[in-house]
C-alpha positions in Angstrom: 94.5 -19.1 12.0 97.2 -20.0 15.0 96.7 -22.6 17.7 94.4 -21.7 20.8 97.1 -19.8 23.1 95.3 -20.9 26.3 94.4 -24.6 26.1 92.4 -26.0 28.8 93.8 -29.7 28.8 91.6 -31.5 32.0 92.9 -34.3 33.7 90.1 -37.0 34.2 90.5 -35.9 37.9 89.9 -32.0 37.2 87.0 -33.2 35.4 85.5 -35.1 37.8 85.8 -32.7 40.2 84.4 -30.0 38.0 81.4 -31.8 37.2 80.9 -33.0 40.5 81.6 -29.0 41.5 78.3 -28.1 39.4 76.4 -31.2 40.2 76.7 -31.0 43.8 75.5 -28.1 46.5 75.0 -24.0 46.3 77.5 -22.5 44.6 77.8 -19.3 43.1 76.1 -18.9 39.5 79.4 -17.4 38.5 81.8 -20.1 39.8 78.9 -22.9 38.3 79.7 -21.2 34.9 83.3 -21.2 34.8 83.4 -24.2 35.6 80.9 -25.5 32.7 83.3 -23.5 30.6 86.4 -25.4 31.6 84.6 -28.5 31.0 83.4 -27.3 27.6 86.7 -26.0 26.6 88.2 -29.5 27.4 86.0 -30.9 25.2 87.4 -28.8 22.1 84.8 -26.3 21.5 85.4 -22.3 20.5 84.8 -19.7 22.7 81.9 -18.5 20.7 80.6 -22.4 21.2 81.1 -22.2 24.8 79.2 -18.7 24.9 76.3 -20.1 23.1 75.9 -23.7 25.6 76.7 -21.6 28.5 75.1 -18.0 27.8 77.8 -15.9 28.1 79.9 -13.5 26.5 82.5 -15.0 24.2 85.3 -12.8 26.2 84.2 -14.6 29.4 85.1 -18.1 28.0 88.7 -16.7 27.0 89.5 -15.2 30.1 88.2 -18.7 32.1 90.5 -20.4 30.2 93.7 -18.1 30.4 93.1 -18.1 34.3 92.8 -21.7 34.3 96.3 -22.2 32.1 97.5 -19.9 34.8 96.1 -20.9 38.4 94.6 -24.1 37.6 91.2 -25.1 39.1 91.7 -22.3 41.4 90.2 -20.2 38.2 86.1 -21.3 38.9 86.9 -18.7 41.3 87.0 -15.2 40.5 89.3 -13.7 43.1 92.8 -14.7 43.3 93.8 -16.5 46.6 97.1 -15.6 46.8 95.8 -11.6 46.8 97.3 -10.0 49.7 96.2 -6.3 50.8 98.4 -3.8 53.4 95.8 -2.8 56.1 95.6 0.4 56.0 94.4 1.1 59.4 96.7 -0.1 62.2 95.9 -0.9 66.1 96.8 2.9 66.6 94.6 4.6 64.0 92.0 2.2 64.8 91.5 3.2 68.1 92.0 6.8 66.9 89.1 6.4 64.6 86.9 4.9 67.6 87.7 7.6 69.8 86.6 9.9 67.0 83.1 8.0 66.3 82.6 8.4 70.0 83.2 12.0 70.6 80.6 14.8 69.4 80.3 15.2 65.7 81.5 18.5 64.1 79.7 21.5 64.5 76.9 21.9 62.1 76.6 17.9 62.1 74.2 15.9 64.4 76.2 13.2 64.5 79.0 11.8 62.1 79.2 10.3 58.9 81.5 7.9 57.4 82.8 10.3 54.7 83.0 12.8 57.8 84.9 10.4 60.1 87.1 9.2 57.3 87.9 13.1 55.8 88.2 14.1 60.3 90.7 11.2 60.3 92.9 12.2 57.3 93.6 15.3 59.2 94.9 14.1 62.0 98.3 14.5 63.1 98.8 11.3 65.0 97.9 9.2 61.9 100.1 9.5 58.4 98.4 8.6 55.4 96.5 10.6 52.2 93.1 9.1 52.0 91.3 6.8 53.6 88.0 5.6 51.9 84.8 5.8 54.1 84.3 1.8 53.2 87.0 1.2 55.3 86.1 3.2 58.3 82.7 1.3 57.7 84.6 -2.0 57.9 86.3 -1.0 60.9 83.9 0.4 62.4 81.6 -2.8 61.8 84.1 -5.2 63.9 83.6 -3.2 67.0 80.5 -3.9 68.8 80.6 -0.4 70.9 80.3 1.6 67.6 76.9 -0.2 66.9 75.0 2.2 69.0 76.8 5.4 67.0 74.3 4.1 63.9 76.6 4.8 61.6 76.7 1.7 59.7 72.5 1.4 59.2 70.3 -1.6 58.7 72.4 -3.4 55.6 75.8 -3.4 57.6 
């Protein structure tokens, strides 16, 4: 059998932080485990090891430490921070989907939807793009206080 591929090598630093990261504060179950796996993995156990002590799948331990030989400490933390997404909805299409949650819904509707606003915005001629999803009207939607009235975004937004 080959050498580990990914091998988490802590400084005495990254391990102090990491167990002072799961020590101190709420933090999220998820982030707590990773970063029991780093510390685990540092001290020279098998993924299968680290699945046992921490209860997780073996697969999770691998992929911990082949983020953390990639991004560092950054890996307790599931999301990259460097991800970067193209809004979708600019100033102009914005206030096109306003004006839309404000007028009268469709006929046959008695009031609107997100899937109807988002599917009613597609169509439009002023704004050029495919699809839209309906979670991003809602997320729109959600930053403008006027909208709140429309209840389109219920009790859980």
């Amino acid at each position: 059998m080959g050498a580990k591929k990914h091998v988490v090598d802590l400084s005495d630093e990254d391990r102090k932080t990491l167990e002072w990261f799961i020590s101190t504060g709420e933090r999220k179950a998820e982030d707590n485990m990773r970063a029991r796996i780093l510390l685990k993995a540092d001290d020279g156990l098998t993924d299968s090891k680290i699945s046992e002590h921490v209860g997780c799948h073996w697969k999770t331990a691998y992929n911990t430490r082949k983020a953390y030989c990639e991004r560092g400490l950054a890996a307790i933390h599931r999301r990259k921070p460097d991800r970067e997404y193209e809004r979708k909805l600019d100033g102009k299409a914005e206030a096109h989907l306003i004006r839309l949650a404000c007028s009268e819904p469709p006929e046959g509707h008695s009031r609107w939807t997100l899937h109807l606003l988002a599917d009613e915005l597609v169509t439009l001629d002023e704004i050029d793009f495919e699809s839209i999803s309906h979670e991003t009207v809602r997320q729109r939607l959600k930053k403008h206080p006027e909208t709140a009235s429309l209840g389109l975004l219920g009790d859980s937004a």
